[in-house]
VOFIVEX-142845 format. One record per residue: residue in three letters; x, y, z of N, C-alpha, C, O in turn. Coordinates in steps of 0.2 Angstrom, whole numbers, padded with zeros to 4 digits, always signed. Atoms other than C-alpha are relative to their C-alpha. Example, Ala and Ser with C-alpha at 12.3 -4.5 7.8 and 13.67 -1.06 7.14 Angstrom:
<tormis>
ALA+0004-0006+0000+0062-0022+0039+0004+0006+0000+0009+0005+0003;SER-0004-0006-0001+0068-0005+0036-0004+0005+0003-0001+0011+0004;
</tormis>
This chain:
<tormis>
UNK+0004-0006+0000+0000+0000+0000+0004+0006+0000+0003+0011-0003;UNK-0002-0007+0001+0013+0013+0003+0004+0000-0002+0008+0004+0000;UNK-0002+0001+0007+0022+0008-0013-0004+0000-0005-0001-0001-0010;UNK+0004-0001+0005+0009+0010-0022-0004+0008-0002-0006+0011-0007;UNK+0000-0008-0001+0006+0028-0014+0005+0003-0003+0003+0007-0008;UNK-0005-0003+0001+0022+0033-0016+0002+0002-0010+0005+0007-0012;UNK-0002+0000+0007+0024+0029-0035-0008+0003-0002-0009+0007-0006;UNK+0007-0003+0004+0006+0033-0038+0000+0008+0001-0004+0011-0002;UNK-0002-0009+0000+0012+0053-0032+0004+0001-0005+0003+0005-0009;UNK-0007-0003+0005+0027+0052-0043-0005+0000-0007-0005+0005-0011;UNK+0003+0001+0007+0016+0047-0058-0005+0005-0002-0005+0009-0007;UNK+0005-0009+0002+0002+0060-0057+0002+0004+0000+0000+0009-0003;UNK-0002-0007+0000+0013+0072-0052+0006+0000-0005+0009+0005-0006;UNK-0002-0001+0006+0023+0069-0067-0006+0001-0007-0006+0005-0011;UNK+0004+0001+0007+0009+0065-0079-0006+0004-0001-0008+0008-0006;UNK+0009-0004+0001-0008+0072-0072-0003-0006+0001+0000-0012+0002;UNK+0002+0007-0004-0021+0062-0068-0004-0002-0008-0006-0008-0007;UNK+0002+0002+0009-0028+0060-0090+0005-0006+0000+0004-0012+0000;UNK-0005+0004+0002-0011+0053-0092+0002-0007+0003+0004-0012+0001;UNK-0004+0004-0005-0006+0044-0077-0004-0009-0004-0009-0008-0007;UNK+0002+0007+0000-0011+0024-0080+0001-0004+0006+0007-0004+0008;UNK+0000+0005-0007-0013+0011-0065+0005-0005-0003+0009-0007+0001;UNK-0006+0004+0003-0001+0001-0078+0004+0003+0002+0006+0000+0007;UNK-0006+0000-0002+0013+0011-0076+0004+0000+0005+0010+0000+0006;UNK+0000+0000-0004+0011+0013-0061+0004-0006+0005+0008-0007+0009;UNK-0002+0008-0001+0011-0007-0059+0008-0001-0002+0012-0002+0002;UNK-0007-0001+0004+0027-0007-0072+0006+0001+0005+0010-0003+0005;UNK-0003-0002-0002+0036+0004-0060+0002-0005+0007+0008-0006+0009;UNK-0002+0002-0005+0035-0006-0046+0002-0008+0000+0003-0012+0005;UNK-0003+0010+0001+0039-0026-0054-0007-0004+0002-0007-0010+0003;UNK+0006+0005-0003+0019-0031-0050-0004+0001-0006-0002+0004-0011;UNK+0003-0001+0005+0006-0033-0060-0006+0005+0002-0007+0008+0007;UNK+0006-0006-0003-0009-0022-0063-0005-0001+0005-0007+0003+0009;UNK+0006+0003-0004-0021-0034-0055+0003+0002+0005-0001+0007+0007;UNK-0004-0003-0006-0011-0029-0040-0001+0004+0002-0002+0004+0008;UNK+0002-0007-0002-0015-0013-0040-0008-0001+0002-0012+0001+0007;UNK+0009+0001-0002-0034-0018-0040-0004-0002+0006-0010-0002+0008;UNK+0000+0003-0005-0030-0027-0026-0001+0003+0005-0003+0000+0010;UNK+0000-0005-0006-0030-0012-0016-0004+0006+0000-0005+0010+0005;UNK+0004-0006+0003-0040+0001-0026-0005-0001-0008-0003-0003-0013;UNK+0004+0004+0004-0054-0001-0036+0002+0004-0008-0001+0003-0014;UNK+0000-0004+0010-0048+0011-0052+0006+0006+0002+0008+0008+0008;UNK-0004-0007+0003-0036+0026-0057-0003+0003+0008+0000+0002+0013;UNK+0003-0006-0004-0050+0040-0048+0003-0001+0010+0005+0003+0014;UNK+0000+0002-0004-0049+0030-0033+0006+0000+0005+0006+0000+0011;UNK-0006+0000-0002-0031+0028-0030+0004+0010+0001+0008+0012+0005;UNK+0001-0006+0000-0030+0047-0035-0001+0004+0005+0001+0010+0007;UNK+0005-0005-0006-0040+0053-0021+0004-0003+0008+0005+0000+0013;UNK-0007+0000-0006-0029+0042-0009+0006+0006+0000+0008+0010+0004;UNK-0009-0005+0001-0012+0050-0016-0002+0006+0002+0001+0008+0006;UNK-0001-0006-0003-0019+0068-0013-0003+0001+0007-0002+0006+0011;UNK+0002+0001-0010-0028+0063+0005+0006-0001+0005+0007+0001+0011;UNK-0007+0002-0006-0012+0058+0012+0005+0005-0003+0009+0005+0001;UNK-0004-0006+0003-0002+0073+0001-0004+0004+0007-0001+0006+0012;UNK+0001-0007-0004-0015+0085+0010-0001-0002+0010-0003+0002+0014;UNK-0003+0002-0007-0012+0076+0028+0006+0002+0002+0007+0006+0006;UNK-0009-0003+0000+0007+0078+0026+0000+0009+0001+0005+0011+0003;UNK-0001-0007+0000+0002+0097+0025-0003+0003+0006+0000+0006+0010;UNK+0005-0001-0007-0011+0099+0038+0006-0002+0006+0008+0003+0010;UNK-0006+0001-0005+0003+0090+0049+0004+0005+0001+0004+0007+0007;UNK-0005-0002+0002+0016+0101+0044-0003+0007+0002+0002+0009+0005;UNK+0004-0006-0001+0005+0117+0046-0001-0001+0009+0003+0003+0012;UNK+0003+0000-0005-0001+0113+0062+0007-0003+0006+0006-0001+0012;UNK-0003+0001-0006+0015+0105+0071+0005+0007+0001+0009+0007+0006;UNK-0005-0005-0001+0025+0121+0069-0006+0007+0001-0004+0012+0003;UNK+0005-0008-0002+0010+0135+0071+0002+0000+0006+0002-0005+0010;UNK-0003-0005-0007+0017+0146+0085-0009+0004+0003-0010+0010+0004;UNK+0007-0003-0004-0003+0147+0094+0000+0006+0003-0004+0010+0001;UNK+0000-0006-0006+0003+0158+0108+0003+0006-0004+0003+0011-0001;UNK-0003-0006+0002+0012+0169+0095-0008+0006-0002-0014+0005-0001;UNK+0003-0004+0003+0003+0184+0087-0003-0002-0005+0000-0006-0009;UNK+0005+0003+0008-0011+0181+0072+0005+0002-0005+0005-0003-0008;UNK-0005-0001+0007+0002+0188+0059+0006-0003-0001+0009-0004-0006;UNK-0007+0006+0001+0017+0177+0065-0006-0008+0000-0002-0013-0001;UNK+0005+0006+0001+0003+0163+0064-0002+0000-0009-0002-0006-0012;UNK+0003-0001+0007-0003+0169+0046+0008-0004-0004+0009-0010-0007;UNK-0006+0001+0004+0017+0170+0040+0002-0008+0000+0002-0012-0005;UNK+0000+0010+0003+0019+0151+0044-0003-0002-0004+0000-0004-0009;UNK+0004+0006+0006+0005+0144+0036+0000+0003-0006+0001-0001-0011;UNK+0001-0003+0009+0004+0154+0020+0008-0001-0002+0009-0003-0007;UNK-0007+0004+0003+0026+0150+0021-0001-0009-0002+0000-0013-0007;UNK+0002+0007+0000+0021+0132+0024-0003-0005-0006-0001-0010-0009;UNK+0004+0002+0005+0007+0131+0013+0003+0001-0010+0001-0002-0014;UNK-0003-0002+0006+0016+0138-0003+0008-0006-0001+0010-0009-0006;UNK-0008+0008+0002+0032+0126+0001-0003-0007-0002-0002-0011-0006;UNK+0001+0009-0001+0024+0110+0004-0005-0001-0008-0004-0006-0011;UNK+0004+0002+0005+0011+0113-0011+0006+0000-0007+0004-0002-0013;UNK-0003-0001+0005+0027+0115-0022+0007-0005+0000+0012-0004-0003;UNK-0008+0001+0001+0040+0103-0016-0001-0005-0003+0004-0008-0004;UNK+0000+0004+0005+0034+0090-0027+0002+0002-0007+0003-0002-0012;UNK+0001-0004+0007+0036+0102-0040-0007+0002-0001-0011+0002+0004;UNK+0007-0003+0001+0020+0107-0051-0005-0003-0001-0010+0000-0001;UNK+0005+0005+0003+0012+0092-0055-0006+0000+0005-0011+0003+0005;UNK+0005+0001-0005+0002+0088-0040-0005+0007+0000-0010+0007-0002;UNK+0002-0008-0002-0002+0106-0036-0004+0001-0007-0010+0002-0007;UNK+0004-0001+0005-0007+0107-0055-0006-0004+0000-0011-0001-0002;UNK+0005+0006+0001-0018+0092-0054-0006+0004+0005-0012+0007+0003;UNK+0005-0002-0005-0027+0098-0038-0005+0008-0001-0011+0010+0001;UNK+0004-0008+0002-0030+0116-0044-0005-0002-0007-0011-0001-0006;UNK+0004+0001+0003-0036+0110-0059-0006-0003-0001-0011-0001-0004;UNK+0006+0004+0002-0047+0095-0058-0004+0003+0008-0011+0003+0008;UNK+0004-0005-0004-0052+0105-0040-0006+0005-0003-0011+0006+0000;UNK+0007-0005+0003-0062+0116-0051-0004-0001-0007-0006+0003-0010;UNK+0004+0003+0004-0069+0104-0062-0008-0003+0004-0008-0007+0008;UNK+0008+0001-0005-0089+0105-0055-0002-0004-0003+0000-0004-0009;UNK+0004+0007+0002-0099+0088-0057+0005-0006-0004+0003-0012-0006;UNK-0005+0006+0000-0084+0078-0061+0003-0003+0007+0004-0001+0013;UNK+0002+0005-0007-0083+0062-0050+0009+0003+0003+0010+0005+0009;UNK-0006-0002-0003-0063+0067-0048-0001+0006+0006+0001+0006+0012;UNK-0001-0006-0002-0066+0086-0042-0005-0001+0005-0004+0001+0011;UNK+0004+0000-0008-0081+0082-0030+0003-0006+0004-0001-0007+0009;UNK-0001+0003-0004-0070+0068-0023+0005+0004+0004+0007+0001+0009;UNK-0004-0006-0004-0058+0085-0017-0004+0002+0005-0003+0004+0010;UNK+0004-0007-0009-0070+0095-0005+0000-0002+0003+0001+0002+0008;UNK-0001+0002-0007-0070+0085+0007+0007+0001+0002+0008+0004+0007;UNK-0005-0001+0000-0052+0084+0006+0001+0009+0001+0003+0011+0006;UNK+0000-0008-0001-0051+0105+0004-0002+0001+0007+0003+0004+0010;UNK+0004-0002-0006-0061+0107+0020+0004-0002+0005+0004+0001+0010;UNK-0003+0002-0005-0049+0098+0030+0006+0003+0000+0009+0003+0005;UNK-0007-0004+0000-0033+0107+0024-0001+0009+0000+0003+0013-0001;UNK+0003-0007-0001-0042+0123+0027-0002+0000+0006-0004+0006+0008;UNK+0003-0003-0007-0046+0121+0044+0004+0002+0002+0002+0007+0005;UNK-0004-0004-0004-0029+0126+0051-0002+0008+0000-0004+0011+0004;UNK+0002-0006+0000-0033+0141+0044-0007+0005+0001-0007+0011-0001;UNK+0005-0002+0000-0050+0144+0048+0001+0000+0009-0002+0004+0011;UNK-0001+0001-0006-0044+0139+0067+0002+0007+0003+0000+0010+0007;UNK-0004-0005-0001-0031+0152+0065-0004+0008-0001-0003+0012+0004;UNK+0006-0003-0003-0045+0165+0061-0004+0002+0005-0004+0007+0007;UNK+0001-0001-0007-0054+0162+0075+0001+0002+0006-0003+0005+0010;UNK-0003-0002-0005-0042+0163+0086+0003+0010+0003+0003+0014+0007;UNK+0001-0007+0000-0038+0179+0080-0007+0005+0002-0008+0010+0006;UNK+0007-0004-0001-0054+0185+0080-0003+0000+0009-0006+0004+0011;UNK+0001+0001-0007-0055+0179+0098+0003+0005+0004+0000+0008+0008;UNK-0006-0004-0001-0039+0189+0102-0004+0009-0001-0002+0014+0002;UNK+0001-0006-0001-0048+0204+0096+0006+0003-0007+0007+0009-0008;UNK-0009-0001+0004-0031+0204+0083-0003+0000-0008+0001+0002-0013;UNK-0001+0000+0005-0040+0200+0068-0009+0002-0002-0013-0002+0001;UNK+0006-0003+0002-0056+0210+0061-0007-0007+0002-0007-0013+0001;UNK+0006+0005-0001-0073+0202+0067-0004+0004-0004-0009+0005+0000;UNK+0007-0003+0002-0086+0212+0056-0001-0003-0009-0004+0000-0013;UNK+0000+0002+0006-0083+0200+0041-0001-0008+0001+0003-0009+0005;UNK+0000+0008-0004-0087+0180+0044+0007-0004-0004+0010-0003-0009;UNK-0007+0003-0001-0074+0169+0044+0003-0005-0008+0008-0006-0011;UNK-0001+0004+0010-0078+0160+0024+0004+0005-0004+0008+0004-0008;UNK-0003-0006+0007-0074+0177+0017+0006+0001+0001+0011+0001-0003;UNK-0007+0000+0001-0059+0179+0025+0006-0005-0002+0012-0005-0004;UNK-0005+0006+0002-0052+0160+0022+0000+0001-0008+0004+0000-0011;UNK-0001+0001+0008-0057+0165+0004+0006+0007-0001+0009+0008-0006;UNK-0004-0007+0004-0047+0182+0005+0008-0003+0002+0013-0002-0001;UNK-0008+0006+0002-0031+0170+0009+0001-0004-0004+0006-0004-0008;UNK-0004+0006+0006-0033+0156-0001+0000+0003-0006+0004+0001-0010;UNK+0000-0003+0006-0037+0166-0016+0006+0003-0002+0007-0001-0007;UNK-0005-0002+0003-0022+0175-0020+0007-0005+0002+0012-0006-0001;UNK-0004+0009-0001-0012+0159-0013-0001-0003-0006+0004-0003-0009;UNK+0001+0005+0005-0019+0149-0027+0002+0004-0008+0004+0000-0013;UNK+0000-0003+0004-0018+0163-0040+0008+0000+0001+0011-0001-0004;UNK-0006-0001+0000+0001+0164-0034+0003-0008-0004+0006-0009-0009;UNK-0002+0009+0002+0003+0143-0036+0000-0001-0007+0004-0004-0009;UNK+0003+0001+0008-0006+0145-0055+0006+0003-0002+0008-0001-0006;UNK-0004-0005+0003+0007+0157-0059+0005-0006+0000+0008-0008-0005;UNK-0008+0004+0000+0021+0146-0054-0001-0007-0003+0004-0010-0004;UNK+0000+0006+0003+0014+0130-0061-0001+0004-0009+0003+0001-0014;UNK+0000-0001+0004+0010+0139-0076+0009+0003-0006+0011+0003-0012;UNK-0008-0002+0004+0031+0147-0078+0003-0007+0001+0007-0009-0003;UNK-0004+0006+0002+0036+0131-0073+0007+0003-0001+0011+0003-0007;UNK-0009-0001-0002+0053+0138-0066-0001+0001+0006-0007+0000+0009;UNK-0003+0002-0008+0061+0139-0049-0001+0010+0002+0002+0014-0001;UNK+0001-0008-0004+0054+0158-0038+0001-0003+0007+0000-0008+0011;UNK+0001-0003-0007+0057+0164-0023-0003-0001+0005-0005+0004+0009;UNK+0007+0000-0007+0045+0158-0010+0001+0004+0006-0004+0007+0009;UNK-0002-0006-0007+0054+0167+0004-0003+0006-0001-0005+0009+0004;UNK+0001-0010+0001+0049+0186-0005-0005-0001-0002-0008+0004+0000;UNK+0007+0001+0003+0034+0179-0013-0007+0001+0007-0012+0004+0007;UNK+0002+0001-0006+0028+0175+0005+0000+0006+0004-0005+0007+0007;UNK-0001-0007-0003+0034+0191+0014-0004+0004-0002-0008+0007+0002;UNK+0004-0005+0001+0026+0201+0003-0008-0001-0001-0012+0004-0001;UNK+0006+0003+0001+0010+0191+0002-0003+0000+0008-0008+0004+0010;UNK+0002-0005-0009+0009+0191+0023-0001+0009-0001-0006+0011+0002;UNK+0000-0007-0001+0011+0209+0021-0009+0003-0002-0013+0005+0001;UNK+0007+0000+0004-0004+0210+0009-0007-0001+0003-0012+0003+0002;UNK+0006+0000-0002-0015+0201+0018-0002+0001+0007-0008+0000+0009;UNK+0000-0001-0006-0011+0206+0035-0005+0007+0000-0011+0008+0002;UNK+0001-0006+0001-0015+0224+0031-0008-0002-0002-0011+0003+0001;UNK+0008+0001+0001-0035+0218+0025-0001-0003+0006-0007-0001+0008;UNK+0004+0004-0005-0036+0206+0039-0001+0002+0008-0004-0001+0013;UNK-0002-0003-0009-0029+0217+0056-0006+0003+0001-0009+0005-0004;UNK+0006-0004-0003-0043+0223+0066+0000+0006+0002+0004+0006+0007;UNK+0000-0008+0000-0045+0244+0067+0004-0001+0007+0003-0005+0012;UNK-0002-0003-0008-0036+0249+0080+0008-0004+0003+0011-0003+0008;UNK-0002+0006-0003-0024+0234+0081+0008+0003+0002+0011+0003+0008;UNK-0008-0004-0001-0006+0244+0079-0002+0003+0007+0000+0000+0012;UNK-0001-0003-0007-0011+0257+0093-0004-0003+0006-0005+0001+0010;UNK+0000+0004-0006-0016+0244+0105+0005-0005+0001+0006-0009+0006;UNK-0004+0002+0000-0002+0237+0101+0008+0005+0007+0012+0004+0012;UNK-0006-0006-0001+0009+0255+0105-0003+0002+0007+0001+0005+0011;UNK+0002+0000-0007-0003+0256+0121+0004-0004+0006+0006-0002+0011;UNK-0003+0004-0005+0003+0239+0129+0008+0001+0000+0011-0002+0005;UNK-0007+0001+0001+0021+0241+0125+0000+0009+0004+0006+0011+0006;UNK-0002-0004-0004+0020+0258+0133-0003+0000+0006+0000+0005+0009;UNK+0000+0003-0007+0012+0251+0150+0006-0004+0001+0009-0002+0006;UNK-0006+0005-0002+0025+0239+0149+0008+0003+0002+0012+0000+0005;UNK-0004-0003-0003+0037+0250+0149+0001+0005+0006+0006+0008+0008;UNK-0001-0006-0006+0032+0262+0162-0002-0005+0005-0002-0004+0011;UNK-0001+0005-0006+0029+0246+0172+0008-0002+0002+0009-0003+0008;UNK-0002+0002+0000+0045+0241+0169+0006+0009+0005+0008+0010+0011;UNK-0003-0007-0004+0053+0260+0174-0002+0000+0006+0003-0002+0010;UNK+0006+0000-0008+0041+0261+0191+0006-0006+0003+0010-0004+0007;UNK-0003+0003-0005+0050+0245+0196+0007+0000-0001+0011-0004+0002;UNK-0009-0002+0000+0068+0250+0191+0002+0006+0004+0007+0008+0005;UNK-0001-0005-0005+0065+0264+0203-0001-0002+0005+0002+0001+0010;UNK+0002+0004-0008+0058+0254+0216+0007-0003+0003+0008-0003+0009;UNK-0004+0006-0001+0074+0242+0216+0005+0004+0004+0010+0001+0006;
</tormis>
């Protein structure tokens, strides 16, 4: 089973999912095809394993390194770094495949994604919350519209780069992309409640350096 994953990633993310065949699949690994049927009942099927345990590896990945206790926008910076590396370190294939047949409506492939979508989007759908809990990140908008006002230009950046199909920057791309959507997402006021606590804290900190 997880030789058959592993090659069945390599295969769509070289081929796509048109191209790919359960033969070559078979071929690559010395078995026959029947073999594969043994484990899955067709192409689609095996397909929708490969990107469910793709988008597990990512949710893991997102979620074991979010710094919770930190600030909404050192929280943002991870996952939007994270989520742009890991959707590209296979290269483009996968990534193309998912955005593509992702938005293929009433094909059995793209409706076997949402369920899958929904679960790689909850990190960040937590991480709004939380913010909005905090006070740190705009509550007067519900929380779909803001996961769309993230993954939206995340996906529109992915297209770009599966479409040049060359090697960018993720580091700057990512920087300036926090930057962007921090500035829509902060809640009024947030900088000078910021400039507030940081000047209690230092007239707390003055008061007891004269005490001592």
């Amino acid at each position: 089973m997880r030789d058959l994953l592993r090659v069945g990633r390599e295969v769509f993310a070289e081929k796509g999912y048109e191209r790919a065949t359960t033969t070559e699949i078979a071929q690559r690994l010395g078995i026959s095809e029947a073999t594969v049927f043994t484990y899955f009942r067709g192409k689609r099927e095996l397909c929708v394993r490969v990107i469910e345990d793709w988008y597990d590896e990512i949710v893991a990945a997102m979620e074991a390194g979010l710094p919770r206790e930190a600030s909404a926008r050192e929280q943002l910076d991870h996952l939007v770094r994270t989520h742009l590396r890991l959707f590209l370190i296979q290269g483009t294939g996968l990534c193309a495949l998912v955005l593509s047949e992702g938005r293929s409506k009433g094909q059995e492939l793209g409706e076997s994604f949402l369920p899958l979508q929904k679960r790689y989007t909850a990190p960040l759908m937590e991480l709004l919350a939380r913010g909005q809990a905090r006070g740190e990140i705009r509550a007067d908008m519900p929380l779909r519209l803001l996961r769309s006002l993230v993954l939206g230009p995340m996906e529109h950046i992915l297209w770009e780069v599966v479409a040049q199909d060359r090697p960018v920057d993720l580091d700057a791309i990512a920087q300036d992309l926090v930057e962007m959507l921090w500035s829509a997402l902060r809640a009024p006021g947030t900088e000078l409640a910021a400039l507030r606590r940081l000047r209690d804290e230092v007239d707390q900190a003055l008061r007891h350096s004269r005490s001592a």
